[in-house]
N, C-alpha and C positions, 0 to 999 in steps of 0.2 A: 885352461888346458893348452899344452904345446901343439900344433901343427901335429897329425898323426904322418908316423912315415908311408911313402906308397912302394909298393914292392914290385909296381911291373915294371919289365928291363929296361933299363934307363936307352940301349940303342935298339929298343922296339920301334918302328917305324910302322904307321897302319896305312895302308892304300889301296884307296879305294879303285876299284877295276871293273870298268864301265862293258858291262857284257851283256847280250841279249840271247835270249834263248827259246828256238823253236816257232819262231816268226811266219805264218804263211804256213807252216806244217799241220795236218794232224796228228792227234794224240789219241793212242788206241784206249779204248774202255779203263781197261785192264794194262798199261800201259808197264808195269813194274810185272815182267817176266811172265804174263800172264796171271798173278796170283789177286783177286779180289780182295782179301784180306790186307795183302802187302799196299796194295793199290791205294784203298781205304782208308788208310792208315796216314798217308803219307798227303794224301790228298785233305782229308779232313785236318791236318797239322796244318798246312799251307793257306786253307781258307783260315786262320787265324792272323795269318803274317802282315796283310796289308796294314788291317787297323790296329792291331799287338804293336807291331816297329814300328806304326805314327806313335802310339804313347810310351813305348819305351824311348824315341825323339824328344818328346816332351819331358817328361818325365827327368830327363839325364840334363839338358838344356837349362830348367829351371832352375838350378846348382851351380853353372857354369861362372858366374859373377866371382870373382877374387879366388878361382882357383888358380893353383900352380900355372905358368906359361906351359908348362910340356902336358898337364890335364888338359888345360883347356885345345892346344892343336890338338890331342888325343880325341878328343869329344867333337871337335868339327870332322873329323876324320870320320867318325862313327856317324853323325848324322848322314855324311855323305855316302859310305858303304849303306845301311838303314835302309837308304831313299832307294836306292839301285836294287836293294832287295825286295821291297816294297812292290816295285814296280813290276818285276820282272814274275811276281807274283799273282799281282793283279792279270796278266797274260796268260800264267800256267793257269789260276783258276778258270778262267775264260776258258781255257782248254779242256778243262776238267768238266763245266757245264756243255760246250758245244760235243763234248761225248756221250751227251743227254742225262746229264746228273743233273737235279737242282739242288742246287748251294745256296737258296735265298735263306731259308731256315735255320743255318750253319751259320751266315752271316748275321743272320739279325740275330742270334745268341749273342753274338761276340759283342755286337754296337751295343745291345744290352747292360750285356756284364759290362763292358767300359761307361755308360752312362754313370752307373753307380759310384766311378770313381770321381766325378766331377768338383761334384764337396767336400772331399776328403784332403787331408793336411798333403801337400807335395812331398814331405818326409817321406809318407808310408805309400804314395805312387811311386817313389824314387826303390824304395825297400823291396818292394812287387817285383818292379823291371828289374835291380840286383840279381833275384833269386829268380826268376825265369831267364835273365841272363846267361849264370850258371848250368839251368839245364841245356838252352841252346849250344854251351860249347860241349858240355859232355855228351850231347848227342851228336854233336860236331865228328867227336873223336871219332868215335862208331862210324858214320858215314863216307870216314876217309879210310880207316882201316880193314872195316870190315868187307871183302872180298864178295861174300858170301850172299852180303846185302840186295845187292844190286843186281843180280845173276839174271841175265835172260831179259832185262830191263831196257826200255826205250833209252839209247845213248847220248841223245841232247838232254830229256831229264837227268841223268845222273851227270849230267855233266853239272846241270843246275844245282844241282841238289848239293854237288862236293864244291862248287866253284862259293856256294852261301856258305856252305860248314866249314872253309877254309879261312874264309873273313871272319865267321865269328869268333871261330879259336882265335885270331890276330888281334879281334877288340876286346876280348871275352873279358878284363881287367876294368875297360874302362868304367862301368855303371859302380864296379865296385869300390875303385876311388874314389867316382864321383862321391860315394854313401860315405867311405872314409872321410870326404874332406867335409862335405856338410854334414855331418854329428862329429867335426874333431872337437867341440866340448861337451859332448858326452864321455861318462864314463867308461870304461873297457865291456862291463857287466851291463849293461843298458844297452851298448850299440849290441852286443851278445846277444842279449834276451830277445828282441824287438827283432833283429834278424833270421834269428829263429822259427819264433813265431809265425813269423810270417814266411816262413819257407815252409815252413808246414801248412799253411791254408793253402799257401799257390800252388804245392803239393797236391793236397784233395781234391782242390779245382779245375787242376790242369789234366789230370789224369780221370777224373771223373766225366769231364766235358768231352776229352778226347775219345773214351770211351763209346760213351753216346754219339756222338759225329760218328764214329766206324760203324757202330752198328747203322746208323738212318742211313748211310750212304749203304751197307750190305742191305739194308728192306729193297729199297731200288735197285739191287738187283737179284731179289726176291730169295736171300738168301737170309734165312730169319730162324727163331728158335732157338734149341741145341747147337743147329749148326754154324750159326754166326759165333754165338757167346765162346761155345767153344774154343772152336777156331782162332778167335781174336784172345782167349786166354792162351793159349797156348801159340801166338804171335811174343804174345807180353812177355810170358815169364818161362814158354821151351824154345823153339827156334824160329827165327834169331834171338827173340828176347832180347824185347825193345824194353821192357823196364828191367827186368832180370842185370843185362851187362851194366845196366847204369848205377843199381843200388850202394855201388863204394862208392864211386867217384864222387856220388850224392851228397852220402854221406858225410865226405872229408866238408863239407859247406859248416858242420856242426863241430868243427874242431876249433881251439883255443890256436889265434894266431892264424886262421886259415888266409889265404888270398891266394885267388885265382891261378897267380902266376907263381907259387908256389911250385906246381910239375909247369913245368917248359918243355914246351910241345912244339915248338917252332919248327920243326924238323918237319911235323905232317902240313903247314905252311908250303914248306919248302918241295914237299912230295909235290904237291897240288898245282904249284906256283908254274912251274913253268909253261903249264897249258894257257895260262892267261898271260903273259910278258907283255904282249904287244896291246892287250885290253887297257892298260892303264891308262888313266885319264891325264892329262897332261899336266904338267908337276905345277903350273901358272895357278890351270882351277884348286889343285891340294893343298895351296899354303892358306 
């Protein structure tokens, strides 16, 4: 088989922008506009992020051997955006417990679920991080655009929140390469199939897990029943509708010839970018 082509823009440039957020501050309960459900939601996402982005690190790293020169600077870029997000996460959750939530249970899920991927082929950890990839930038989209989101919201968090969904739209390509370059001799219909598949279980998974985290963190704050499920149904799929806005963009994952970098979104990049200019880390450490 030939080399497969990669379709992200050949003068994309990723960089990493070394920002800290919310240091020495408190973080209110309900810190996303007052609303528990919104709260919930975003907070149970982010206790994924520490150990999820170590293995999407790994995961994408373990491919990097005889890729392209401009993949492989792509892929150090990512790991070094990753680490930053990683971090600055391990602080929001810190934040999120000293508001008297306990997240140890949230966490040991997650180290869990990742145990089991231990013996598994690195192909289908690479195929995992791809398709969770995916959703981190189309949730990306949402968090930059949508206005509505954030309303009423603590403004060091969102600044968190849009300063991550801004990097990942910028790297959102790379895992997907990487999957193009190690399966360029599989067939067309095989790398299909296999990708698929597996956006379907990280599907069920993701949203099933997420699920659960919003409701345990609504029990602690004694908000259970009717009124949690509800409530967080109607998060999902009436307003804002967190899976609702997502279900095209999703979807295009299952199209003939997709890549990431198919819609060029670099513009919500550029929305974002200027609040960070002077964050970036100095060009020495990015090459």
């Amino acid at each position: 088989m030939t080399a497969v082509a990669l379709k992200t823009p050949a003068d994309l440039t990723i960089t990493p922008r070394d920002r800290r957020f919310g240091r020495n501050a408190k973080q209110d309960r309900w810190w996303l506009g007052g609303d528990p459900i919104a709260t919930a939601f975003y907070n149970a996402l982010s206790i994924t992020f520490p150990r999820g982005e170590a293995f999407f690190i790994e995961s994408v790293k373990a491919f990097r051997n005889g890729a392209p020169e401009k993949l492989e600077r792509e892929i150090r870029a990512f790991v070094q955006q990753e680490i930053m997000h990683t971090r600055e996460h391990v602080a929001f959750n810190k934040r999120v417990a000293d508001a008297g939530y306990d997240i140890s249970g949230l966490e040991k899920k997650v180290i869990d679920s990742l145990e089991m991927t231990k013996n598994r082929p690195q192909i289908l950890n690479l195929a995992v991080t791809m398709a969770l990839e995916h959703y981190t930038a189309i949730m990306a989209t949402q968090m930059i655009t949508d206005k509505k989101l954030w309303k009423g919201a603590d403004p060091e968090q969102v600044e968190l929140w849009k300063w991550h969904a801004m990097e990942e739209i910028e790297h959102k390509g790379v895992a997907y390469d990487t999957w193009l370059h190690a399966t360029k001799d599989w067939t067309r219909w095989k790398r299909w199939k296999v990708k698929s598949i597996m956006m379907l279980l990280v599907s069920k998974n993701f949203w099933v897990n997420r699920y659960k985290g919003v409701i345990e963190l609504l029990r602690q704050d004694r908000i259970t029943g009717a009124k949690a499920h509800l409530g967080l149904l109607w998060f999902l799929f009436g307003g804002p509708g967190a899976i609702r806005k997502l279900m095209i963009p999703w979807a295009t994952f299952f199209l003939p010839g997709f890549h990431p970098w198919n819609h060029d979104d670099r513009n919500l990049i550029k929305m974002a970018e200027s609040d960070y200019e002077a964050a970036r880390i100095p060009k020495a450490l990015a090459a």
